[in-house]
C-alpha positions in Angstrom: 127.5 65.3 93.2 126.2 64.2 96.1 123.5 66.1 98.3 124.5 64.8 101.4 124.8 66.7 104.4 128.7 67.3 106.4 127.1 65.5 109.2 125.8 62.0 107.6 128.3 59.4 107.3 129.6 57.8 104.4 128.0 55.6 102.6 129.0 51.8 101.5 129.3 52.9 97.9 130.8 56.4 98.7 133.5 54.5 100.6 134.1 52.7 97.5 134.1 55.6 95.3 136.4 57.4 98.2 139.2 54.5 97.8 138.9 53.6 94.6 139.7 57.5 93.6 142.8 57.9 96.5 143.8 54.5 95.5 144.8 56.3 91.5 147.8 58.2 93.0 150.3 56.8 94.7 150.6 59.5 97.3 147.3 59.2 98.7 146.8 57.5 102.1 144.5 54.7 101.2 141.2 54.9 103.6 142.2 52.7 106.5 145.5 55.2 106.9 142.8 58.5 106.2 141.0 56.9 109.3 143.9 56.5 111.6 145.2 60.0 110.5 141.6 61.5 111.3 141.4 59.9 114.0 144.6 60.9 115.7 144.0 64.9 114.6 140.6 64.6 116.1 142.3 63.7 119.6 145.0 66.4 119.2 145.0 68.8 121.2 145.5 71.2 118.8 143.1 71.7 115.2 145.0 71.0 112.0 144.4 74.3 109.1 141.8 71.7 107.4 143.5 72.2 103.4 147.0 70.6 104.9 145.0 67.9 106.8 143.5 67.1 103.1 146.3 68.1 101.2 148.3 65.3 103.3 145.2 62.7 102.6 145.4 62.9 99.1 148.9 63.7 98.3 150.8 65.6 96.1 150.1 64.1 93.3 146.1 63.8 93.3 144.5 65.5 89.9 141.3 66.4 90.0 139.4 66.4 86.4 137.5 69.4 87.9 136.3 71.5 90.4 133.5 69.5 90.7 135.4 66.4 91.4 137.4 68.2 93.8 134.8 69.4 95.8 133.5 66.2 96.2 136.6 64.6 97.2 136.8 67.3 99.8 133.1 66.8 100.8 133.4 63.1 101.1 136.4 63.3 103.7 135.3 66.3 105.5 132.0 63.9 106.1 134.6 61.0 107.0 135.8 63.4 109.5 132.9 64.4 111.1 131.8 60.5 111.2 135.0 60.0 113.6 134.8 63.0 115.2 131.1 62.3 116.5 131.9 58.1 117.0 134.5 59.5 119.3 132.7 62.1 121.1 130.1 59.5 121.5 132.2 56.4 122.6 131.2 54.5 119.6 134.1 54.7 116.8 134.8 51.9 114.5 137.6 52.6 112.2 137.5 51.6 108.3 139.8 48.7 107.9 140.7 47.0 104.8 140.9 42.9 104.9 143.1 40.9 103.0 141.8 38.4 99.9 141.5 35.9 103.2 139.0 38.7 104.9 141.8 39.3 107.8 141.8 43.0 109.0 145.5 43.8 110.5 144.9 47.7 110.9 148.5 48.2 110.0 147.6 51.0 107.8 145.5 52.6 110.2 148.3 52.9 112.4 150.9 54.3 110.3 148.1 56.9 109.0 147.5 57.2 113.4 151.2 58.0 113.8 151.3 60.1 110.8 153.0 63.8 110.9 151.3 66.7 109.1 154.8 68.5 109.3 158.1 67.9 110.0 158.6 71.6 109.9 156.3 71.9 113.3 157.0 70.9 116.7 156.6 67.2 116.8 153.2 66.0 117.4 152.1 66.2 120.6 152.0 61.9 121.1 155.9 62.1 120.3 156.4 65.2 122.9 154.1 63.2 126.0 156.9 61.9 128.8 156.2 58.5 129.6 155.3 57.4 133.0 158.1 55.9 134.8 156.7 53.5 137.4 159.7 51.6 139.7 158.9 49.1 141.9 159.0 49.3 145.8 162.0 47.5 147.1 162.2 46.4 150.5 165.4 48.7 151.5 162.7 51.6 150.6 
């Protein structure tokens, strides 16, 4: 288990480790989706209960082989978090994207994890409840 403080960022291999794990259960948002989630809950207006925001990262299906395992799993995204959180804050976020075999990033995971609803039980999310701006042209009869 790692010794690593909430506040450093991931590293290279712990991303790895990160994916690889999510990436047993079908569930699981992979980490480019986990990114785009965080990354919309972070700009929410409102603070997600922390268990359902993880709960929804790993899926229902996730098995841990112990409480050890577990607790790392939960370390290693709560660090993830805190990595957005702060490149946010900061101006300074680059998101985790996957590339393709041809090393082509689309982000299209990151935006379904972005548009992502913790619960349909709730009040929709607060980017599906904004009113768009309607903007109409001046005419000259105005």
């Amino acid at each position: 288990m790692s010794k690593a403080k909430l506040t450093d960022a991931l590293t290279d291999g712990e991303l790895d480790r990160l994916g690889t794990f999510l990436g047993q259960f079908p569930g699981a948002m992979n980490l480019e989706a986990i990114d785009g989630f965080f990354s919309a809950l972070i700009c929410a207006p409102r603070l997600e209960p922390m268990g359902e925001v993880l709960s929804l990262a790993w899926g229902d299906e996730v098995e841990f082989a112990s409480d050890a395992e577990a607790n790392e799993t939960a370390s290693l995204l709560m660090r993830h978090w805190n990595t957005i959180s702060r490149g946010i804050d900061r101006g300074i976020y680059f998101p985790v994207l996957l590339e393709d075999e041809a090393g082509k990033a689309y982000a299209n995971d990151w935006a379904q994890g972005f548009k992502h609803k913790p619960d349909d039980s709730r009040p929709r999310p607060w980017w599906e409840r904004v009113t768009p701006i309607r903007l109409r042209a001046a005419s000259p009869a105005d």
